[in-house]
C-alpha positions as CSV (number, residue, x, y, z in Angstrom):
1,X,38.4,30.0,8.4
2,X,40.3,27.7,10.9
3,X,38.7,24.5,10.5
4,X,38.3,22.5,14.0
5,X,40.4,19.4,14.7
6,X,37.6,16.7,14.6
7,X,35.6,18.4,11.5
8,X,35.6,17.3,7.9
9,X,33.4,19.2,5.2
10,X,31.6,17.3,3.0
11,X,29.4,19.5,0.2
12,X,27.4,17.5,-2.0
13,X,29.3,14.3,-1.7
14,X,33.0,15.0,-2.2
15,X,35.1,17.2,-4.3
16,X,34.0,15.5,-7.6
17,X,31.0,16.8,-6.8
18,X,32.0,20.7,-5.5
19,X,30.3,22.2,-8.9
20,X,26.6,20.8,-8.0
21,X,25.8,23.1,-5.5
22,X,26.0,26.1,-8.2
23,X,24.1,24.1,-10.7
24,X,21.3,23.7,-7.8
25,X,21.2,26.9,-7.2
26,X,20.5,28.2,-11.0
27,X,17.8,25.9,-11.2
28,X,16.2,27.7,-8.0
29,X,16.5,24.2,-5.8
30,X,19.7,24.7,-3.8
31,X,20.5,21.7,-1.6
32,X,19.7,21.7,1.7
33,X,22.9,22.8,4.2
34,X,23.1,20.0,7.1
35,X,25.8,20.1,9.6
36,X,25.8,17.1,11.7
37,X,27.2,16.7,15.3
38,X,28.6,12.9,15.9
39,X,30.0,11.9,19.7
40,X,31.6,9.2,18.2
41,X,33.5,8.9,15.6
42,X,31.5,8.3,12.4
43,X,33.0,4.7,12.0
44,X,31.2,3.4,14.9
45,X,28.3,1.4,13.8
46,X,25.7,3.5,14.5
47,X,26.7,6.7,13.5
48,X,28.2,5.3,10.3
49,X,24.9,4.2,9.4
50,X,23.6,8.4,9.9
51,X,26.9,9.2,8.5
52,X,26.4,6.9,4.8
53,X,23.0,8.3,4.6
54,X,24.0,11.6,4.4
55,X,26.7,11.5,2.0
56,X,24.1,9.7,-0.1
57,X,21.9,12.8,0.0
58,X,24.7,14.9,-0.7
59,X,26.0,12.6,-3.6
60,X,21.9,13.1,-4.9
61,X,22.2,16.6,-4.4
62,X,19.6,16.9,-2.0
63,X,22.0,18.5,0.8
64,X,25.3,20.0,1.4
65,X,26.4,18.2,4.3
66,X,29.7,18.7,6.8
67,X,30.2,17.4,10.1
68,X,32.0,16.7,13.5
69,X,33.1,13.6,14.7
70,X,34.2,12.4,18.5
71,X,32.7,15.7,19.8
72,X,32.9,15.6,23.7
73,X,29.9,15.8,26.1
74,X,31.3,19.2,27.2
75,X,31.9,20.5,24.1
76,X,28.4,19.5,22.3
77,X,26.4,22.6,22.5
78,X,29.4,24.7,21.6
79,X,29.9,22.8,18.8
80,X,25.9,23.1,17.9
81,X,25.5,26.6,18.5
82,X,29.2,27.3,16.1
83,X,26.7,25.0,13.5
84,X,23.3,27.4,13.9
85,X,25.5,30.5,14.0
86,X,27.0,30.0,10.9
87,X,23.9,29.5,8.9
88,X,23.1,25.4,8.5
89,X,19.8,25.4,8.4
90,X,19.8,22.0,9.8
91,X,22.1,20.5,12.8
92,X,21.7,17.4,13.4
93,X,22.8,15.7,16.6
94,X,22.1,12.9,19.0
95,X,21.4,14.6,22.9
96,X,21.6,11.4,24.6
97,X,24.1,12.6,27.1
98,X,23.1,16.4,26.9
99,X,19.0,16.3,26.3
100,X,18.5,19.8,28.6
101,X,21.7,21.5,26.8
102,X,20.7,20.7,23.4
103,X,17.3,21.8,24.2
104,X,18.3,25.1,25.5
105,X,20.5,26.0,22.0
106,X,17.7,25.1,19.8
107,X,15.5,27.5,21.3
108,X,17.9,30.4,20.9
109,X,17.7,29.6,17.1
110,X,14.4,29.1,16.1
111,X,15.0,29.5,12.6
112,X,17.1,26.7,12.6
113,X,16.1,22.8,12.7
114,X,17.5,20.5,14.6
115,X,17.1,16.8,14.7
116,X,18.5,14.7,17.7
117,X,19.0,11.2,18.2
118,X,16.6,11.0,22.0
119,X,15.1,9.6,24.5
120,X,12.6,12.8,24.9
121,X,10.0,14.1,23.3
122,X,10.1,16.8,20.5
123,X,9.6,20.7,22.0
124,X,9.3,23.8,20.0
125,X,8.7,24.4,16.3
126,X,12.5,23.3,15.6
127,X,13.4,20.8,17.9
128,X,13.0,17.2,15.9
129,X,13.4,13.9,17.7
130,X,14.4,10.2,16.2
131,X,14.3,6.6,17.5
132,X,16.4,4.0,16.0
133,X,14.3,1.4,15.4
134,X,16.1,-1.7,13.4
135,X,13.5,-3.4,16.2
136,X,11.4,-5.1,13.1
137,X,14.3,-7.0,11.3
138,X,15.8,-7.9,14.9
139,X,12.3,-9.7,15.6
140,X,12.9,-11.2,12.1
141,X,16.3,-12.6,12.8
142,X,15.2,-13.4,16.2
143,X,12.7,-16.3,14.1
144,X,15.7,-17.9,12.5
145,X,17.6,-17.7,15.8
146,X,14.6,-19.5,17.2
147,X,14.7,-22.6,14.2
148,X,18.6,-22.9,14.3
149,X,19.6,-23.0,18.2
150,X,20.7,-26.5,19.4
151,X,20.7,-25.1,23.2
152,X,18.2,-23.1,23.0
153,X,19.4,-20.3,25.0
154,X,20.1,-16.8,23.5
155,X,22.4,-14.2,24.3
156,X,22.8,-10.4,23.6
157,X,25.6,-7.6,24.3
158,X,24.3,-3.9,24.6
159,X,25.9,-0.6,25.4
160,X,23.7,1.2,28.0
161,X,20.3,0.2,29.2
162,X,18.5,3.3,27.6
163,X,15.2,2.4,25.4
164,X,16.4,2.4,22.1
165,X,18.9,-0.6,23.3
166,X,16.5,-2.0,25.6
167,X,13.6,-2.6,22.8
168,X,15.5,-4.0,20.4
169,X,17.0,-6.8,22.7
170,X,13.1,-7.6,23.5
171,X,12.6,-7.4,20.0
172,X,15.1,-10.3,19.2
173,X,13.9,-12.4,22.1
174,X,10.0,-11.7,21.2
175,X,10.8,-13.3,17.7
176,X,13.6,-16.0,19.5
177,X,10.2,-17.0,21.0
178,X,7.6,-16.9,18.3
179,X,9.7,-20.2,16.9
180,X,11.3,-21.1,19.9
181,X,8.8,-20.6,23.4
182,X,10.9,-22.5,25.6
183,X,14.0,-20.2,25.3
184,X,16.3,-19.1,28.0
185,X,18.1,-15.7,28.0
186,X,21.1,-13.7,28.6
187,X,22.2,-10.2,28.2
188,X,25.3,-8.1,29.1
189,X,25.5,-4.1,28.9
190,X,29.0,-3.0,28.5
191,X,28.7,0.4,29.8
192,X,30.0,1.7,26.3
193,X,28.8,2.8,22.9
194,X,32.2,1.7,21.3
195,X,34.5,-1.2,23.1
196,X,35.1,-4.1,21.3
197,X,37.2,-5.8,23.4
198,X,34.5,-5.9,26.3
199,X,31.9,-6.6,24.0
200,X,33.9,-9.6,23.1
201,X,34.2,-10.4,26.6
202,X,30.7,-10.1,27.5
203,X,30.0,-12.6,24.2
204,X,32.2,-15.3,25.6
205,X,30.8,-14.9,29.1
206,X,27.2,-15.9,28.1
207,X,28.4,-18.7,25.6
208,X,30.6,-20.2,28.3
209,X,27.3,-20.1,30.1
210,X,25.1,-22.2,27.5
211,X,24.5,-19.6,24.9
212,X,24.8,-20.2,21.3
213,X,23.3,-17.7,19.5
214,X,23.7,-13.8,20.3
215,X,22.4,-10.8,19.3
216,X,25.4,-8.2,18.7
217,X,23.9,-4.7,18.9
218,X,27.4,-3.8,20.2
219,X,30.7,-4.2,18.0
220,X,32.7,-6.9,19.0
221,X,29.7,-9.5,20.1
222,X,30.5,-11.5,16.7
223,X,34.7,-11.7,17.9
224,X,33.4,-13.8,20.9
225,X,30.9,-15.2,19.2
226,X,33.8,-16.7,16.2
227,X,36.2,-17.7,18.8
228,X,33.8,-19.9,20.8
229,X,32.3,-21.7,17.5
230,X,29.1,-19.8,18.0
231,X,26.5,-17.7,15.8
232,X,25.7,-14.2,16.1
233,X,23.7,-12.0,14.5
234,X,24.6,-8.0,13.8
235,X,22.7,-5.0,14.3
236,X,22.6,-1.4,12.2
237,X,24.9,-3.0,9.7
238,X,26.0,-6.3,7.5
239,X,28.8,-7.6,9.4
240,X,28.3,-10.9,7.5
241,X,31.7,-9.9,4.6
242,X,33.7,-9.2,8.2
243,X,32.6,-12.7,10.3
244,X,31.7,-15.3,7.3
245,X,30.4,-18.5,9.3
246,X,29.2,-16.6,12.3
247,X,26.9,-13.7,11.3
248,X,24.4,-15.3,9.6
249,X,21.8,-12.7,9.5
250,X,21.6,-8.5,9.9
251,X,18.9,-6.3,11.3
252,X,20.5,-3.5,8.9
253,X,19.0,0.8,9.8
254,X,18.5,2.7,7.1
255,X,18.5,6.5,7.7
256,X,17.7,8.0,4.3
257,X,14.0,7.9,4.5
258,X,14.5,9.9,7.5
259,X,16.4,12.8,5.9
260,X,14.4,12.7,3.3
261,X,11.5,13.7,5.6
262,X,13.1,16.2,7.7
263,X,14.4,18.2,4.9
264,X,11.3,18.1,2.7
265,X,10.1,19.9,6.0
266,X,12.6,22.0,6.1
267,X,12.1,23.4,2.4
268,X,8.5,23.6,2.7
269,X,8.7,25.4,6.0
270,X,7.1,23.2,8.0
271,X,8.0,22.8,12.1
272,X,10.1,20.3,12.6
273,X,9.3,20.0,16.3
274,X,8.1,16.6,15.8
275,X,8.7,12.8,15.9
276,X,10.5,11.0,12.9
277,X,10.7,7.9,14.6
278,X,8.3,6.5,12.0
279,X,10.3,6.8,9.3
280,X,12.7,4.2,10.6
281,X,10.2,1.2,10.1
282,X,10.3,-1.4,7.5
283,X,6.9,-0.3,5.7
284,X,9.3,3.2,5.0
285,X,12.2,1.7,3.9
286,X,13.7,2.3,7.3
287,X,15.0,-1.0,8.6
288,X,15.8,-4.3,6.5
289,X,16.6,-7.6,7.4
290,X,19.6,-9.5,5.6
291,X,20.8,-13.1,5.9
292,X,22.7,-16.0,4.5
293,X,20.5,-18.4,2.8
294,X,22.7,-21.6,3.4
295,X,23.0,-21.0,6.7
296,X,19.2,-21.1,7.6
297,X,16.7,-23.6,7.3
298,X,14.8,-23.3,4.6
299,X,11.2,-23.8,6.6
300,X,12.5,-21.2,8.9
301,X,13.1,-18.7,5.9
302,X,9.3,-19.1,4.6
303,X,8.1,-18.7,8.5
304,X,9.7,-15.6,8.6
305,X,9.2,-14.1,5.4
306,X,5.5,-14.9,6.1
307,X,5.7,-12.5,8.9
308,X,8.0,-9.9,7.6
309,X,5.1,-9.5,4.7
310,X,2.8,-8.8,7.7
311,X,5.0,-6.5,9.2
312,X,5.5,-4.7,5.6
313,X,1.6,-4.0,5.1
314,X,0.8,-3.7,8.6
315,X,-1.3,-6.4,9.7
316,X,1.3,-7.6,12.4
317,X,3.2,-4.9,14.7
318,X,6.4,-6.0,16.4
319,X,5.7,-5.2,20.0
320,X,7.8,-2.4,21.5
321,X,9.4,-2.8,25.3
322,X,11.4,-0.2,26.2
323,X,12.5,-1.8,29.5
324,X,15.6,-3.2,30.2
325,X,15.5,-6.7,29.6
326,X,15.8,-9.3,32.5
């Protein structure tokens, strides 16, 4: 079978690994097939983050996974529907751009799950939603920003203004304030999931303008942010190996827990029409915060590990405001 242009298939992990899905299936537990729909290409920050979770399943033997990459608004719910027909029992996806379209192929496949990345709600039996929410650990680094600013104003790049972006900005400047309340605030959105040049633009426009710390949930915020002899912090992943002396802290996503939850569904035969948002906190291994030590005061550490314990066993929530930032 022709395999399209921006596919790779990936079962259980890699060819080292081609034999597992046999063993599985003697045993009675045959992994999970998951085929995964990325818009961008699986490098870009965020879906590399979806993209290393599920190769870690695979590698477990929990799934067979294989996927598209840089798949075209146009050509999305072709390329889901080519997924369902085939037999995945899962398709995963993220419907930002085609919510109604994506809803509409789901329901002519009922016995097939689907999990999208969304701003909606779930609907159906099969039709799964998920939130990223790194918001905790940004609200963490946000409290060292706070302690280590000599101006005392913050900035932050983001693609689009939709609510996954917009509370996570807020979360940063919620925890900016908690150790910092007179703080002053900028933000750029770029108008693009994946430009680092403009992204780098936007992070030397607001530290031109006073800023000297920024929150970089778009790539290219910490390439401004090392020219001008500023900090920044990064978001999804540890971009602290790529910018040493400029990222000194990560509010890292970490997907697996949510796999794990939709395919234990899946094999019990549960609906799936539900919200796994949940499963990207911090008290379910979803989100993590990661710094550099030397970089941050010491007094600022303990403040913040004081409230990331909170956070952990649920005495303290991190607030959530979806709107766009001011």
């Amino acid at each position: 079978m022709p395999i399209h242009p921006t596919r790779r298939r990936l079962l259980v992990g890699g060819a080292a690994l081609l034999a597992l899905p046999t063993v599985l299936r003697a045993q009675g537990t045959p992994p999970l097939r998951v085929a995964a729909v990325h818009a961008s290409p699986v490098e870009n920050a965020w879906n590399s983050r979806v993209h290393l979770a599920f190769q870690q399943a695979a590698e477990r033997g929990l799934i067979a996974y294989e996927f598209s990459e840089g798949v075209a608004a146009t050509d999305y719910p072709r390329a889901m529907r080519e997924y369902a027909e085939s037999g995945a029992r899962l398709v995963w996806g993220e419907s930002f751009a085609v919510e109604n379209e994506a809803r509409e192929v789901a329901a002519d496949y009922p016995d097939t799950a689907f999990l999208m990345g969304s701003s909606g709600g779930p609907s159906g039996d099969n039709f799964g939603v998920f939130g990223t929410r790194n918001h905790e650990a940004a609200f963490l680094a946000g409290m060292l920003a706070g302690a280590m600013s000599q101006s005392g104003r913050f900035g932050s790049v983001g693609g689009y203004p939709i609510p996954e972006v917009n509370l996570l900005i807020n979360a940063f400047r919620f925890g900016v304030q908690e150790t910092r309340p007179d703080a002053t605030f900028s933000n750029i959105f770029i108008g693009a999931w994946f430009d680092p040049a403009k992204a780098k633009e936007a992070a030397i426009a607001q530290i031109d303008g006073g800023a000297d710390i920024l929150f970089g949930e778009r790539i290219g915020t910490a390439d401004g942010a090392a020219e001008r002899g500023a900090k920044a912090i990064g978001s999804l992943i540890d971009y602290t190996p790529r910018y040493p002396g400029t990222v000194f802290a990560n509010a890292l996503w970490n997907y697996g827990p949510t796999i794990e939850a939709i395919v234990a569904d899946v094999q019990a035969g549960n609906p799936t029409g539900r919200d796994y948002t949940e499963y990207s906190f911090m008290r379910h291994g979803g989100s993590e915060l990661v710094f550099v030590p030397e970089e941050v005061p010491p007094e600022a550490v303990a403040a913040m590990q004081a409230r990331e314990a909170e956070i952990r066993s649920g005495a303290f929530e991190v607030p959530i405001d979806a709107d766009e930032p001011a």
